[in-house]
C-alpha positions in Angstrom: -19.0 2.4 -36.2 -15.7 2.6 -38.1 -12.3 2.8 -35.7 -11.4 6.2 -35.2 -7.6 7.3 -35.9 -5.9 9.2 -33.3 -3.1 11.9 -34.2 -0.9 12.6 -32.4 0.1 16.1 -30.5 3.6 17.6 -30.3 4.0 19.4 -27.8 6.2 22.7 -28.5 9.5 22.7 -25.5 9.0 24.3 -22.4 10.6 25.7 -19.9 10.0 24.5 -16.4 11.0 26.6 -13.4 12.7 25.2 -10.7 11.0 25.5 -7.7 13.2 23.6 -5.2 16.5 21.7 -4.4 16.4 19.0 -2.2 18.7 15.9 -1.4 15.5 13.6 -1.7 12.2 13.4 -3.3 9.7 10.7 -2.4 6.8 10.4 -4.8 3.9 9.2 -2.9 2.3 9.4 0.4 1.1 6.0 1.7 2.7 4.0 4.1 5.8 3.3 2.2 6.4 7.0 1.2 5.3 8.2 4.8 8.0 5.7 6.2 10.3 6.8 3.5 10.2 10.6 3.7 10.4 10.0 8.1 13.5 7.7 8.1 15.3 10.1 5.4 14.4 13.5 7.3 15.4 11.8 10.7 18.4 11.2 9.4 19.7 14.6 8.6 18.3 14.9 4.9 16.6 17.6 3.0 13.2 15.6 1.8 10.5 16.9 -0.1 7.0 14.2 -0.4 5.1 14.5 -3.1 1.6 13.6 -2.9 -1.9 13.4 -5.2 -4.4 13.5 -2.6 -5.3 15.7 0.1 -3.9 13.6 3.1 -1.3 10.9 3.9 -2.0 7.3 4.4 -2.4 6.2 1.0 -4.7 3.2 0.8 -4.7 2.7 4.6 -6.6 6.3 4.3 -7.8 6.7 1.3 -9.4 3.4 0.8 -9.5 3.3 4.0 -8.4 -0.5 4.8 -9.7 -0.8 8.7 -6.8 -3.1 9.8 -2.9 -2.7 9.7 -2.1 -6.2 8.4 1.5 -7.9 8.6 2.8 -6.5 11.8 2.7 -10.0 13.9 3.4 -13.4 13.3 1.5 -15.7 15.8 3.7 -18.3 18.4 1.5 -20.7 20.1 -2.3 -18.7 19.9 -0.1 -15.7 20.9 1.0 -12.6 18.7 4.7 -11.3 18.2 6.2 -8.3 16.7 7.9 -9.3 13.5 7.6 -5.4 11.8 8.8 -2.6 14.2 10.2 1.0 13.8 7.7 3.5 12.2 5.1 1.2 11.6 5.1 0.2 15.7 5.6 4.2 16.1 2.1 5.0 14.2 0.2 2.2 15.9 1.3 3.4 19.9 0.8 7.2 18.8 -3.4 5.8 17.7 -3.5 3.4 21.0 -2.8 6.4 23.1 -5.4 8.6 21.2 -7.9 5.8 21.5 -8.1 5.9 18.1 -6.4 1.8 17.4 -6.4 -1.2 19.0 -4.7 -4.6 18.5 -3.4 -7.2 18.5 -6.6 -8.8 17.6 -6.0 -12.1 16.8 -7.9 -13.4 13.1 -8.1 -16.6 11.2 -4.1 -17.8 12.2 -2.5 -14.3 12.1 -3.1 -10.7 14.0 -3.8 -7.1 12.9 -4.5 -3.6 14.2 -7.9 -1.8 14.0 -7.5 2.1 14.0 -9.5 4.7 12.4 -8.5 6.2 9.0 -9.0 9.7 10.3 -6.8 9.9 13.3 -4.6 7.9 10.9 -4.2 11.0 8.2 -3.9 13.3 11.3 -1.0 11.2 13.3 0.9 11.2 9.7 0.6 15.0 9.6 2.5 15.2 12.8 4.8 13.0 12.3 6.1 13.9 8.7 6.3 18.0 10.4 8.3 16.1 13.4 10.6 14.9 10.1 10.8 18.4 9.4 9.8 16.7 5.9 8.3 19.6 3.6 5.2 18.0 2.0 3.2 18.7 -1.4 -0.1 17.4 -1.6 -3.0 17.5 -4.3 0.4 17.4 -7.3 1.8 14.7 -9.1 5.0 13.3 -10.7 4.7 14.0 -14.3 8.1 13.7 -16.2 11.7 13.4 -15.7 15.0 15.1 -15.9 17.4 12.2 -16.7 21.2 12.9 -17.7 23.9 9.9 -17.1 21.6 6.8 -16.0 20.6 9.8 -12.7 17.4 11.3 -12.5 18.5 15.1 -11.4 15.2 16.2 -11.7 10.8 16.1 -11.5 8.5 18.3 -13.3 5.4 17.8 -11.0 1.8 19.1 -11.7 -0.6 20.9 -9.1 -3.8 22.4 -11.0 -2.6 23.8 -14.6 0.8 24.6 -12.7 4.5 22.6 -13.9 7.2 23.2 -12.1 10.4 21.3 -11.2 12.6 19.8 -8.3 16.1 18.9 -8.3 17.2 16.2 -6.2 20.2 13.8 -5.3 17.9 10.3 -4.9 14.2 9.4 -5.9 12.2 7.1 -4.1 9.0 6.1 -5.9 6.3 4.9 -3.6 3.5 5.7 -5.6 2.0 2.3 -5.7 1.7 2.1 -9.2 5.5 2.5 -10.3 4.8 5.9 -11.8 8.2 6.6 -11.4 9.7 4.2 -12.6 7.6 3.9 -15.8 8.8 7.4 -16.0 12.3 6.1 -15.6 12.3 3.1 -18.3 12.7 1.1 -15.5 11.5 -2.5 -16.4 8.0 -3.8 -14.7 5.2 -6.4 -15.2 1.3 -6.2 -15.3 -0.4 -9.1 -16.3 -3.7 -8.3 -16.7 -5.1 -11.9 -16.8 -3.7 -12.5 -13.2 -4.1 -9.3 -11.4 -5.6 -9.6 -8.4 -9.2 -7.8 -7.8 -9.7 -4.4 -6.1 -12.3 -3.7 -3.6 -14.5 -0.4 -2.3 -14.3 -1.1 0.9 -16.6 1.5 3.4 -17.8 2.0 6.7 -21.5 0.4 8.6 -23.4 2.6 11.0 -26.6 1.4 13.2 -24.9 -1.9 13.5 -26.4 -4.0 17.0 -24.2 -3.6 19.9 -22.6 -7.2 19.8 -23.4 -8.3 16.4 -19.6 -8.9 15.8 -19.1 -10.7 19.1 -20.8 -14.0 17.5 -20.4 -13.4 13.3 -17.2 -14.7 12.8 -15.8 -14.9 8.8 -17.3 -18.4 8.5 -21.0 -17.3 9.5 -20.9 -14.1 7.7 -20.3 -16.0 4.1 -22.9 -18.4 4.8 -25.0 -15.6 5.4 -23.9 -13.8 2.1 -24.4 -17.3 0.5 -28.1 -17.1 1.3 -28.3 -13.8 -0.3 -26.9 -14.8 -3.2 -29.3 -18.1 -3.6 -32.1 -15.6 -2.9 -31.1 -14.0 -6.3 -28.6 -11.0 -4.6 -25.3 -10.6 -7.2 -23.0 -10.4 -5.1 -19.5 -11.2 -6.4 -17.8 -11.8 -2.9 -19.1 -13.7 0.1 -15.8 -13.8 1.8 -14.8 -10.6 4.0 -13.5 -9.1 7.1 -15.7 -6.9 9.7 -13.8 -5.0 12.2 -15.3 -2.6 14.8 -13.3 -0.6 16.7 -16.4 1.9 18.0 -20.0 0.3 19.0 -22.9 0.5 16.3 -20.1 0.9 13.4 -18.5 -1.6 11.4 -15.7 -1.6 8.6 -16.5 -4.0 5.7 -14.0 -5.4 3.1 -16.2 -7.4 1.4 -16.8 -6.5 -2.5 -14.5 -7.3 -5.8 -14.7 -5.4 -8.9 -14.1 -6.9 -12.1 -14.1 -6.2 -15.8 -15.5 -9.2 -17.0 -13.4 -12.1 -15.9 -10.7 -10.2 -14.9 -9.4 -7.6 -12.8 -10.0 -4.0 -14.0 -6.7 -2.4 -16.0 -5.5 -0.2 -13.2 -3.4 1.4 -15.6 -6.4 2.4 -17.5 -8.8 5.7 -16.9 -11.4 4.2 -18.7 -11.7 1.1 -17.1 -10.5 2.9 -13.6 -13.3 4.9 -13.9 -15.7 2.4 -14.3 -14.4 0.5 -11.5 -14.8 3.4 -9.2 -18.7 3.7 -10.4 -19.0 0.6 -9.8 -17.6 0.1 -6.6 -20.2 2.4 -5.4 -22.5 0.3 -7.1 -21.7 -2.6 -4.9 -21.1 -0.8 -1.6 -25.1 -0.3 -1.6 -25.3 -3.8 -3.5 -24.2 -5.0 0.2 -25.8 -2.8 2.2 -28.9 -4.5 1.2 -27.8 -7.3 1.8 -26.5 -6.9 5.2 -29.7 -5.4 6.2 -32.1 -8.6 4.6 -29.4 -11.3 5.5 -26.7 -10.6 8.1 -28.3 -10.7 11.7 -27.7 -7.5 13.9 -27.2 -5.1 10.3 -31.2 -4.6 10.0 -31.1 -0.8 10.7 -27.8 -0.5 9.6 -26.5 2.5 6.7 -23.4 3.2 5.0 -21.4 6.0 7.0 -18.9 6.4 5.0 -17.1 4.8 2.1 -13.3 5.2 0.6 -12.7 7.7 -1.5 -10.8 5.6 -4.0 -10.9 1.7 -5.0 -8.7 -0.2 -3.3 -5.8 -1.4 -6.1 -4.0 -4.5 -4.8 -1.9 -5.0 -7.9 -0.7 -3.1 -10.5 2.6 -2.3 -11.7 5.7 -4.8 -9.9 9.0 -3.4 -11.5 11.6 -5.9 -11.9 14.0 -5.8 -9.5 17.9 -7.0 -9.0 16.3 -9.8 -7.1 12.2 -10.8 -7.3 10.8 -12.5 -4.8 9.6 -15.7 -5.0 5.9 -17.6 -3.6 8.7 -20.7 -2.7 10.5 -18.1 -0.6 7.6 -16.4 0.9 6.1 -20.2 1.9 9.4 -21.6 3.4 10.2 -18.4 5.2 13.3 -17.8 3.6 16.4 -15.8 4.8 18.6 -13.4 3.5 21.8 -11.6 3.9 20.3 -8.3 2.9 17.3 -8.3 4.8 16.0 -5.0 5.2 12.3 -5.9 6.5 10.4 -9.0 7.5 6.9 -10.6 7.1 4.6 -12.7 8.0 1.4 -12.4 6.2 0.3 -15.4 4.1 -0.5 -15.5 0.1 -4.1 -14.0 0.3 -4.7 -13.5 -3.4 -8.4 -11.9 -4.3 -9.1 -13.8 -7.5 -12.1 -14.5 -9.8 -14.2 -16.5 -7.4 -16.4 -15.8 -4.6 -13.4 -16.6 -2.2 -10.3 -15.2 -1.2 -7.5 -17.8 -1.5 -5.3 -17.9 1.6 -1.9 -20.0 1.7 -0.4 -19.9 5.0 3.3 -19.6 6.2 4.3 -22.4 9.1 3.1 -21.1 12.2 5.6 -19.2 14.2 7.8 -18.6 10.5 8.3 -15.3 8.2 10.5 -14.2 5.8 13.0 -11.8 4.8 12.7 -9.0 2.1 16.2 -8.9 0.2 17.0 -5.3 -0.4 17.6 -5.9 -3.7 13.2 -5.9 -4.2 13.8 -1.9 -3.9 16.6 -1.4 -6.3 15.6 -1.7 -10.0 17.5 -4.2 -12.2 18.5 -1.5 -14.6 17.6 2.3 -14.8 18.5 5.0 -12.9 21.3 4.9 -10.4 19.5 7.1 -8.2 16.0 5.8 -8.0 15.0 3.0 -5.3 11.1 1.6 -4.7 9.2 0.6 -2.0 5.7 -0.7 -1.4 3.2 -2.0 -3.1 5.6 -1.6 -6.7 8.2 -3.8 -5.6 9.9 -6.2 -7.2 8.2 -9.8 -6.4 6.4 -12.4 -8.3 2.3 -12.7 -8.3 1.7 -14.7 -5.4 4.7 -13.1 -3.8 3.1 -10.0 -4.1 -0.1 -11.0 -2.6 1.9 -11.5 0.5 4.8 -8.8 0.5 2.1 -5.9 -0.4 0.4 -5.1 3.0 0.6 -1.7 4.8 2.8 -2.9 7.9 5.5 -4.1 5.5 5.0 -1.3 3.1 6.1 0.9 5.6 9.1 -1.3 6.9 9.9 -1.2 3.2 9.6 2.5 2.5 11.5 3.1 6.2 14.3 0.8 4.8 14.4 2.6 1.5 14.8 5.9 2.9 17.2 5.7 5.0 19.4 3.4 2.4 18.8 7.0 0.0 20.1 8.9 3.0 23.4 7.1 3.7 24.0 7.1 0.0 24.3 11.2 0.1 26.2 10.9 3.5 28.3 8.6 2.1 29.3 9.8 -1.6 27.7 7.0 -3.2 25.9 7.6 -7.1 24.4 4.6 -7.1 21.8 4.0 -4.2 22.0 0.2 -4.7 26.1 -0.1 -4.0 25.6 1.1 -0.4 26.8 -0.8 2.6 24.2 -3.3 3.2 25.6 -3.9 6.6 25.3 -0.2 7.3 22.1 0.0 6.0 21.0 -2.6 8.7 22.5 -2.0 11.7 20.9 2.0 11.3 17.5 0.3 10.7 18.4 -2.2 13.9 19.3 1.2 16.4 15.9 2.6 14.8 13.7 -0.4 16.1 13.0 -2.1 12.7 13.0 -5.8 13.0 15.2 -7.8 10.8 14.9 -11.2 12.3 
């Protein structure tokens, strides 16, 4: 077939309505943009979320994770806090429902188990606590820029454009949408990427089954499928049960080819999502021929989207490093902490886990949320943050997302209070002792 050429289409100008002025706009509703929109509202500021789906919670809810990773560090066998404020907020609001539970210690760290569900509907009360006014179902699609300041968003909902005008942007979409928006600079190497999974949901699972099928015993068991002539691409996962007879499995990797799928591509993003579907029953025969205890067990429910570990990382006014992440480094503008090791999903059959000391975490920098050029008005947090690869594979879980989006709203919040254009010049020391009196832990 010979290569088609593609035209391109001008577009004739348009005028966009404004439909709102607010002091902040955060652009995604995950953890980070949850903890963003929160801390900002809390704190006296007129905040407006923008969200794509039909609920908060991002991948926690979307992809539906099954454990809150990075919230403890473990001392001796025993689990301590190292990620507080909204994050510890969310998880005692699910204990009290029933609907979480934690710590449960795993491998040499600790996570929560709580149900995506009651997740989306504790994040609903919380953000109208805020008094945060949300958008769902619409999306960021261009920019107002004047000066080196975004002033305002033209954002989507069905064949609707209208426009927002704003004092600070926080982009928490996951995937830098923002930012790229912005000019911002970022990275994506696709030959390093890590995988995504479609991770879903076991009912008819054996009362007990999970009480003697630790990680090591569940990927010889997966081995023997695949020596049986099963292709499975993953034999290394993580089970969690927080209700008898169902079980949460993270267990698959979708590729294209030998590498990770583009997850800046709709092509390719759309075959991922096929087959991640693919796969999910892929396992659920195998669970049932090969994993003791899942003979009568079905699929109950499955994410709605892939789960993207790593897409766009914008570059930052400081990246972090794998050498700081692994000696537990320190800084003077911390603004969050972790704990969680280097777990990088690549092309094998196994996840590749490098571990921190035991007891140590480190310190984000602030300067991971402030882009090293662009706008003066635009900061990021989550999964789009400035860091390195392995970095990344560490920095990128939902309990520090959220410490990171908490941190980042509240710096865009002192910023209008204070008079400052340019989020990134704020008082750091400020910025710190306000996430301090708000129970984040900074070390």
């Amino acid at each position: 077939m010979s290569k088609i050429h593609i035209d391109e289409i001008v577009l004739p100008a348009r005028e966009v309505p404004v439909w709102r002025e607010v002091d902040i706009v955060v652009v995604g509703g995950g953890l980070a943009g949850v903890g963003a929109a929160i801390a900002a509202g809390r704190a006296g500021a007129r905040v407006l979320l923008v969200e794509a789906q039909g609920f908060l919670g991002g991948t926690m809810t979307a992809v539906t994770v099954g454990s809150i990773c990075g919230e403890y560090v473990l001392e001796n066998g025993t689990p301590r806090r190292i990620v507080g404020g909204l994050i510890e907020e969310l998880v005692n609001r699910l204990m009290a429902r029933g609907e979480a539970r934690g710590p449960e210690c795993w491998l040499q760290t600790a996570t929560t188990i709580y149900d995506p569900f009651a997740m989306r509907c504790v994040l609903d009360e919380m953000i109208h606590e805020a008094g945060v006014e949300t958008l769902m179902h619409t999306r960021c699609i261009d920019l107002d820029q004047k000066e080196n300041r975004i002033t305002g968003l033209v954002l989507g909902f069905r064949s609707q454009l209208f426009a927002v005008r704003c004092r600070q942007i926080i982009d928490c979409t996951g995937d830098g949408e923002v930012a790229a928006l912005a000019g911002v600079p970022w990275e994506c190497d696709l030959e390093h990427l890590q995988m995504p999974s479609a991770m879903f949901r076991f009912g008819g699972v054996a009362p007990g089954t999970l009480d003697t099928l630790d990680r090591a015993a569940l990927r010889a068991r997966l081995e023997l499928a695949v020596a049986e002539g099963m292709d499975l691409p993953r034999t290394a996962g993580g089970l969690f049960s927080l209700r008898d007879g169902m079980v949460h499995a993270n267990v698959t990797r979708l590729e294209h080819g030998a590498r990770s799928p583009d997850p800046l591509s709709a092509e390719e993003m759309t075959a991922t999502e096929i087959e991640g579907r693919r796969q999910v029953k892929l396992y659920e025969s195998a669970f049932r021929r090969f994993v003791p205890g899942f003979e009568k067990a079905f699929v109950a429910d499955a994410g709605s989207l892939a789960g993207i570990r790593e897409s766009r990382r914008i570059c930052g006014r400081h990246v972090l490093t794998a050498d700081e992440v692994l000696r537990g480094a320190k800084s003077d503008t911390a603004i969050a902490c972790s704990a969680w090791p280097v777990e990088d999903h690549g092309a094998d059959r196994k996840t590749r886990w490098v571990w921190l000391e035991p007891g140590s975490y480190y310190q984000v920098p602030f300067g991971c949320l402030v882009p090293e050029r662009g706008p003066g008005n635009l900061l990021i947090a989550g999964r789009c943050v400035s860091a390195e690869h392995d970095a990344h594979a560490s920095l990128r879980v939902g309990a520090t997302c959220m410490a990171m989006g908490q941190a980042a709203g509240l710096a865009a919040a002192i910023a209008i209070d204070d008079g400052i254009a340019a989020v990134g010049a704020i008082a750091i020391d400020k910025l710190q002792a306000r996430l301090t009196a708000d129970q984040a832990f900074l070390g």
